[in-house]
C-alpha positions in Angstrom: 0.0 0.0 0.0 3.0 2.4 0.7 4.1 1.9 -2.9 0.7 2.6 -4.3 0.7 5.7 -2.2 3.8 7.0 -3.7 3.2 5.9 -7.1 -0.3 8.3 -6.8 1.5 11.3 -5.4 4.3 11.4 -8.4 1.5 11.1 -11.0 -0.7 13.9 -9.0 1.4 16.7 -11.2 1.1 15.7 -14.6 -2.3 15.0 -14.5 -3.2 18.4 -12.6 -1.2 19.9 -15.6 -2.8 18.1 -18.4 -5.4 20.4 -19.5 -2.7 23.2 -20.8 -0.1 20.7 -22.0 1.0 17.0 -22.1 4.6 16.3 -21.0 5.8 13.4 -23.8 8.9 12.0 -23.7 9.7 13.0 -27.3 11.9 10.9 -29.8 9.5 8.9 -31.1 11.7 5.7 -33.2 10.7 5.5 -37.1 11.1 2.0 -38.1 12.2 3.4 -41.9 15.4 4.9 -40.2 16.1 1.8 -38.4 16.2 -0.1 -41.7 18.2 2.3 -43.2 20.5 2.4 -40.1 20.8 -1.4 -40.0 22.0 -1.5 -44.0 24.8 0.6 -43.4 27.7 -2.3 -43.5 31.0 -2.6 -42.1 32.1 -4.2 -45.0 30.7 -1.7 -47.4 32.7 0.7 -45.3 36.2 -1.4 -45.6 35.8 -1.7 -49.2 35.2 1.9 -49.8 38.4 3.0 -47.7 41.0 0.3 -49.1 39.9 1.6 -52.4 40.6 5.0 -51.5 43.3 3.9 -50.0 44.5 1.7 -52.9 45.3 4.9 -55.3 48.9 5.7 -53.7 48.4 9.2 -52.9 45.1 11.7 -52.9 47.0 15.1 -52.1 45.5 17.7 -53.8 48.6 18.7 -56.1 48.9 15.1 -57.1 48.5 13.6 -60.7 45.5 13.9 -62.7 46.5 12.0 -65.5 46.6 8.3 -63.9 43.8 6.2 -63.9 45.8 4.4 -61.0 46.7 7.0 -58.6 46.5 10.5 -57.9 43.8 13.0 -56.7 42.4 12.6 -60.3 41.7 9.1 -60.4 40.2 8.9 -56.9 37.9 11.7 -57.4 36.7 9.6 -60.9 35.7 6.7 -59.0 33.8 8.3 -56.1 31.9 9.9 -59.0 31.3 6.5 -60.7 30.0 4.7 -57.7 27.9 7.4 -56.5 26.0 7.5 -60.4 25.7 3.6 -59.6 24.2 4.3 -56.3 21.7 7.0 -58.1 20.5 3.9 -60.1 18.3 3.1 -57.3 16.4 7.1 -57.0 14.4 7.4 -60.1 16.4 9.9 -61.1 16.6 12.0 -57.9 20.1 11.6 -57.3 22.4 13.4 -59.4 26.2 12.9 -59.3 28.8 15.7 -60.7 32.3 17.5 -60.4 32.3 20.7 -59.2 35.1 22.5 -60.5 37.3 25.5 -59.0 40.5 26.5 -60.3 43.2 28.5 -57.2 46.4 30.6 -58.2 49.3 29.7 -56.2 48.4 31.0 -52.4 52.2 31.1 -51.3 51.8 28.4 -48.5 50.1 25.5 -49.5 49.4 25.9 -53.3 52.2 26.4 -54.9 51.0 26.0 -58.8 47.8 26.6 -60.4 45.6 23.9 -60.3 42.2 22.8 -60.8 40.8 21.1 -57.6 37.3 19.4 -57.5 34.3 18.7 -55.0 32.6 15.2 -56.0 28.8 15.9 -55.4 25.8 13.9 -55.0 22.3 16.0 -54.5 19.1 13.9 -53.8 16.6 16.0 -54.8 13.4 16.5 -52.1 10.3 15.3 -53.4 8.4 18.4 -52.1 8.5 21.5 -54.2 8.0 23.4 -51.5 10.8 22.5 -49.0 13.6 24.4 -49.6 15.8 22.9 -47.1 18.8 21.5 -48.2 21.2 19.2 -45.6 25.0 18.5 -46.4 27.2 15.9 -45.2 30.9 15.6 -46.0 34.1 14.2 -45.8 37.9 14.9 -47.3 38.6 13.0 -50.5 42.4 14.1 -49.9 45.7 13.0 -48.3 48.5 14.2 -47.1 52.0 13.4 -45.4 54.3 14.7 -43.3 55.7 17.4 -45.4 52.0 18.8 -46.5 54.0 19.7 -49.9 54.7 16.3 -50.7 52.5 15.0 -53.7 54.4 12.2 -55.1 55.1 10.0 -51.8 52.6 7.1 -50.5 49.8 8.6 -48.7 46.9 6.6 -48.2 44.8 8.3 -46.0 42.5 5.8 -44.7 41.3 7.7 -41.7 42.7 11.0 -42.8 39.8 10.7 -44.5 38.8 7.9 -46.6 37.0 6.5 -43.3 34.8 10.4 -43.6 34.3 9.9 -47.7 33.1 6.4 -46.7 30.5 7.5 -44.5 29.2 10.0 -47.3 29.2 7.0 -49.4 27.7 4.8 -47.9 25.2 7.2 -46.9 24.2 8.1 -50.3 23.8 4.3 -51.3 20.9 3.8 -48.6 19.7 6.7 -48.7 19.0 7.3 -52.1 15.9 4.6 -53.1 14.5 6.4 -50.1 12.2 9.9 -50.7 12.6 13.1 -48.3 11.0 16.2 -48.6 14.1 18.2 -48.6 17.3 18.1 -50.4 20.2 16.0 -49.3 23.4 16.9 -50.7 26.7 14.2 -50.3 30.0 15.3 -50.7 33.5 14.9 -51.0 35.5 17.7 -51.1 39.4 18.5 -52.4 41.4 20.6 -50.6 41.3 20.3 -46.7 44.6 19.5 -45.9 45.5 22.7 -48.2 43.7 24.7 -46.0 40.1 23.7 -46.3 40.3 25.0 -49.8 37.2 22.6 -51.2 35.0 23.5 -48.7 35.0 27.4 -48.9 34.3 26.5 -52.5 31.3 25.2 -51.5 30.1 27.2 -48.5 30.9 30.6 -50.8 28.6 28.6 -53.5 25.8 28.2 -51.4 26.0 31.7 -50.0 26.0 32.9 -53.8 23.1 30.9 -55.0 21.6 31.7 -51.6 20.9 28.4 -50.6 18.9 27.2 -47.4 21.4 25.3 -45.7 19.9 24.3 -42.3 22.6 21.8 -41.5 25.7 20.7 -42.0 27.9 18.0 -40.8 31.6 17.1 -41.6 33.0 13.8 -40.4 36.9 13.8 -40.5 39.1 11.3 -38.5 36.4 9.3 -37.5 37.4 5.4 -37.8 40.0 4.8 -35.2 39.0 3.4 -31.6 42.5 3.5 -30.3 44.5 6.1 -29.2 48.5 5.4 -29.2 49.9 7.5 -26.2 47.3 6.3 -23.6 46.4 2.9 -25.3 42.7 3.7 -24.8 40.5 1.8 -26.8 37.2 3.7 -27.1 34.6 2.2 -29.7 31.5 3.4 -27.9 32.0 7.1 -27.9 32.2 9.7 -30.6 32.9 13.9 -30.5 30.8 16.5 -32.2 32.4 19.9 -32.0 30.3 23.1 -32.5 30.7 26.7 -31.9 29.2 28.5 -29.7 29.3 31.7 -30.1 28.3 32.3 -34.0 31.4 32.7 -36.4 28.7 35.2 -38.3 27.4 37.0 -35.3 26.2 40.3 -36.1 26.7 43.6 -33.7 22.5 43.3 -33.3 22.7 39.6 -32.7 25.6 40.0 -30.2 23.6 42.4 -28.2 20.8 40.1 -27.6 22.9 37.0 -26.8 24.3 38.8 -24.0 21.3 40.4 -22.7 19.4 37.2 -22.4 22.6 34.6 -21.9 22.3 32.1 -24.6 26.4 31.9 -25.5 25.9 28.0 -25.3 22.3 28.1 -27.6 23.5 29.4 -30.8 22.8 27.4 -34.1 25.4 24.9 -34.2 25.1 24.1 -30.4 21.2 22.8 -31.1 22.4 21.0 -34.0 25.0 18.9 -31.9 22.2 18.3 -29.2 20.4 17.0 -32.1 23.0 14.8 -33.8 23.5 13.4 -30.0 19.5 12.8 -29.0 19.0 11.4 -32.5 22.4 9.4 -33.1 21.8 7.4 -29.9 18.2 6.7 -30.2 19.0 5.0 -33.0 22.5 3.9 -32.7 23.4 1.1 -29.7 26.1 1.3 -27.7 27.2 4.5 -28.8 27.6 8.1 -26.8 27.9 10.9 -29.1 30.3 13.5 -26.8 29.6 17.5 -27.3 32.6 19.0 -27.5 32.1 23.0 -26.9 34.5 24.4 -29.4 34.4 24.7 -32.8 36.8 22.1 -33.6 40.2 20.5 -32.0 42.3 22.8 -29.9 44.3 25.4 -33.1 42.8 23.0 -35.3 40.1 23.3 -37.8 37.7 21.0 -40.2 35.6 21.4 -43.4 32.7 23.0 -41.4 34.3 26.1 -40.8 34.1 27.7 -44.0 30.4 27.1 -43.6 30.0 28.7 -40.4 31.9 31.8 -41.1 29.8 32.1 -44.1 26.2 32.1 -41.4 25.3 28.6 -42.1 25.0 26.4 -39.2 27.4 23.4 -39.1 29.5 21.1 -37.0 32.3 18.3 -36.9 32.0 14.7 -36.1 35.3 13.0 -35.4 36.3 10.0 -33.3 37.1 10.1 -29.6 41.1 9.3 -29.2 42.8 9.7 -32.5 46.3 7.8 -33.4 48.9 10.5 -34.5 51.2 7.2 -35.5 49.0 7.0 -37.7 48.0 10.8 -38.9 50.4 13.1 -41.3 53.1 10.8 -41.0 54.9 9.1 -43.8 54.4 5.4 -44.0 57.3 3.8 -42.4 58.4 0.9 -40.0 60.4 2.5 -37.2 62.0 0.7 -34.0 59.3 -2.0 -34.5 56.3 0.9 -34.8 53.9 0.6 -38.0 53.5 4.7 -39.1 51.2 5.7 -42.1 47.5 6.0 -42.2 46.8 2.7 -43.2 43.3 0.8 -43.6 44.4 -2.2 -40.9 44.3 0.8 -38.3 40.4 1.5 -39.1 37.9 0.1 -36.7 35.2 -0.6 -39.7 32.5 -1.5 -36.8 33.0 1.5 -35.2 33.1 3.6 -38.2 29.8 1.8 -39.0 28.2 3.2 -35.6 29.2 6.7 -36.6 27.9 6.3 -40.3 24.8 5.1 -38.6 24.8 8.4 -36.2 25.2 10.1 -39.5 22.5 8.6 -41.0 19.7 8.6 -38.3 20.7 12.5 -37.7 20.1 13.6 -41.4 17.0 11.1 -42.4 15.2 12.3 -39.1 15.6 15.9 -39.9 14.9 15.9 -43.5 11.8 13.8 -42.6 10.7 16.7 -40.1 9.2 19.9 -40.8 11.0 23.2 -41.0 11.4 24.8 -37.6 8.1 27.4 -36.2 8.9 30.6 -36.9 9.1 33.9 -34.6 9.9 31.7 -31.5 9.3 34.5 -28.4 9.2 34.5 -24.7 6.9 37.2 -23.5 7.9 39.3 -20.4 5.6 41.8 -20.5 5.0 40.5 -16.8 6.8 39.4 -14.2 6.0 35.5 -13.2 6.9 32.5 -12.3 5.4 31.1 -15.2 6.8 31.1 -18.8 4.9 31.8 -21.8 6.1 31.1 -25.2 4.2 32.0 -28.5 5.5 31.1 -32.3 4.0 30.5 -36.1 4.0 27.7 -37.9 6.6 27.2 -40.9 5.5 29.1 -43.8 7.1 26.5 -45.9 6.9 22.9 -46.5 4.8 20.3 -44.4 2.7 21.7 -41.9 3.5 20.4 -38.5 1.2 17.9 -36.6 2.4 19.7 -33.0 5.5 21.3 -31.7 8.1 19.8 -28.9 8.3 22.8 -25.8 12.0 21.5 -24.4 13.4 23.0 -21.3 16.9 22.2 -19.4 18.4 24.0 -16.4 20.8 26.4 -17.4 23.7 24.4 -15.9 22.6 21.1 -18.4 24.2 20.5 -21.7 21.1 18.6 -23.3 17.5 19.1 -23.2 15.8 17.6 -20.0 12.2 18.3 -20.4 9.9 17.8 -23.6 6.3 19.2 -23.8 4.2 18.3 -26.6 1.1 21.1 -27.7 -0.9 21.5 -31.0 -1.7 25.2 -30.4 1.4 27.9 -31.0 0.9 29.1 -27.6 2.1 27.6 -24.2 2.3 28.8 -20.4 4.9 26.4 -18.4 4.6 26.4 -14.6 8.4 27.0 -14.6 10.2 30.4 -14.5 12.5 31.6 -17.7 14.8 32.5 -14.6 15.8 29.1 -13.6 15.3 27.5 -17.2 16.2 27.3 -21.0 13.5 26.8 -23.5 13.2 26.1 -27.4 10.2 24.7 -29.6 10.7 22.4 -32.4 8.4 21.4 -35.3 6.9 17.7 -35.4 5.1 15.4 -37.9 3.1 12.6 -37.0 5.6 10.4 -36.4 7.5 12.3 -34.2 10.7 13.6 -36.4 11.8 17.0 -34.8 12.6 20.2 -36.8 15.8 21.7 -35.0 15.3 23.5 -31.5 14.8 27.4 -31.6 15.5 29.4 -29.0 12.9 32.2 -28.2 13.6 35.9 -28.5 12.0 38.0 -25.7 8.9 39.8 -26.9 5.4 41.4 -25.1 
């Protein structure tokens, strides 16, 4: 009877708040993305990278002219197994060669050359979804001596393992339909100083695309570190900015005046890639990592965010510099060189899969509620927040209220409402909030963080 008596009191709140709002646990499963999740292969994934692999050297000032090796010939068969991939789309995935031609830059160019971004674009199936979602990875290698173009460099971590994901992506994903546009790419240029991807992000700016998210995976097949011997197979690191690369003086005032330095765009997408990845993903921890990439270090994504777009990095937990930027070589009974035997392919599988289940679930959603506020024209304990729907796209079948403490790094709290109006019984002094968009199956737009308004 004391059980039952407890059991009744802990219920007593939810039902007395029921009439205003339902508190739902949010992250509903959708059995499509487990099925796409559970065809993404280890095995696909070896092949890809000892292919990549296989072609000598990918550095971006390497040959052109060799159907064997060289930058040229890698970039060729990407192309060639992404078109057979795009067999399976009706003709909604389309494969190309974006071109871009650099004058010497006096550090790491030092001849003109033509580089080129391998692109695959699945098309959304709804002409009125605009929303297009990239995910990347380096076709390019590099050595020791970042100049040298001739020596082995295989790259099978350094980032075949990243091109592989995008890959194998693209084959599972492509018999599929999404409302939105998915875009797959492998990008030239990184190692030269992230040279493919401004290409791209300046694109997109130009043609004035809506890029809601982006994700680059780079070093992301390795599960053991070499200094500390850690094997870690279970964990992976999403690093975002916090503070927006693109901020402008008007949205810098308001970021301070209501203390959201750890809410800005690319912060809510790596919440997302972490509540998405492991609801789908077993025995796998996706790590947020607050800072825009390793320490002095930087990644394909940053191009995108100085140019306003919102975007992030994956990239595995303890990486092997025995294996990264060095020359392949034995030395005193060590193995050097970024070789495929030193890829964990079950492990890069798990992070393909976090991939996967990230991107399907948010091109499946609808676009995020617009003119998110938090009204203070009163002071109370109580929190109201109003929005709109999207104006484009799906209309939404509800919207998720979430709320953490300001102290938590992930959302603890998910309210579910049909209206675009909600009064919490919790005060915007203690607490965070955001709405996100939701379809009847429960796939969640991004989380928008209110703006105060009356």
């Amino acid at each position: 009877m004391r059980i039952q008596r407890l059991t009744v009191a802990f219920l007593l709140p939810l039902a007395f708040f029921a009439p205003a709002f339902a508190q739902n646990p949010g992250g509903q499963s959708d059995p499509l993305i487990h099925r796409m999740v559970n065809e993404i292969t280890a095995s696909n994934l070896e092949a890809l990278v000892r292919k990549m692999a296989g072609y000598e050297t990918r550095h971006s000032l390497s040959t052109t002219k060799n159907d064997r090796k060289g930058i040229g010939a890698a970039r060729n068969w990407v192309e060639g197994e992404l078109k057979k991939y795009a067999a399976a789309s009706g003709g909604r995935l389309t494969v190309a060669q974006d071109p871009f031609v650099l004058p010497p830059d006096g550090r790491r160019v030092n001849r003109p050359v033509e580089m080129r971004n391998v692109v695959a674009t699945l098309k959304g199936t709804d002409p009125g979804d605009d929303r297009v979602l990239i995910v990347s990875g380096h076709l390019d290698s590099r050595n020791s001596d970042i100049m040298d173009s001739t020596g082995k460099a295989p790259g099978a971590n350094d980032d075949a393992s990243g091109v592989a994901i995008v890959m194998e992506m693209a084959r599972v994903m492509a018999g599929r339909e999404f409302p939105c546009t998915i875009l797959f790419m492998a990008v030239q240029g990184e190692e030269q100083g992230l040279l493919g991807a401004r290409h791209a992000a300046d694109r997109m700016k130009a043609e004035k695309r809506n890029v809601i998210a982006m994700i680059t995976n780079d070093i992301i097949g390795n599960s053991l570190s070499d200094e500390t011997n850690l094997r870690d197979n279970t964990h992976v690191r999403v690093f975002s900015e916090g503070v927006p690369a693109a901020e402008t003086e008007e949205m810098a005032k308001l970021r301070k005046s209501i203390f959201t330095e750890n809410d800005g765009p690319a912060r809510q997408l790596a919440r997302y890639i972490k509540e998405t990845g492991e609801r789908y993903v077993d025995q796998m921890t996706v790590e947020l990592v607050y800072r825009n990439d390793r320490f002095l270090r930087g990644g394909d994504h940053t191009p995108f965010v100085q140019a306003g777009f919102t975007a992030v990095r994956m990239s595995e937990m303890n990486e092997n510099y025995q294996q990264q930027h060095q020359n392949v070589r034995l030395e005193k009974t060590i193995q050097y060189g970024d070789l495929p035997e030193f890829v964990d392919y079950e492990y890069l599988r798990k992070n393909a899969a976090v991939n996967l289940a990230t991107l399907a679930n948010l091109a499946l959603a609808p676009a995020v509620p617009e003119n998110v506020g938090i009204v203070t024209a009163n002071l109370t304990n109580k929190t109201t927040l109003r929005w709109e729907a999207p104006q484009k796209g799906a209309k939404p079948a509800g919207y998720h209220v979430r709320m953490r403490a300001t102290s938590s790094p992930t959302w603890e709290k998910t309210f579910f409402v049909k209206e675009t109006e909600t009064t919490l019984p919790y005060s915007k002094d203690n607490y965070l909030f955001a709405v996100q968009s939701v379809d009847g199956q429960g796939h969640e737009s991004l989380a928008v963080i209110p703006q105060p308004v009356r």
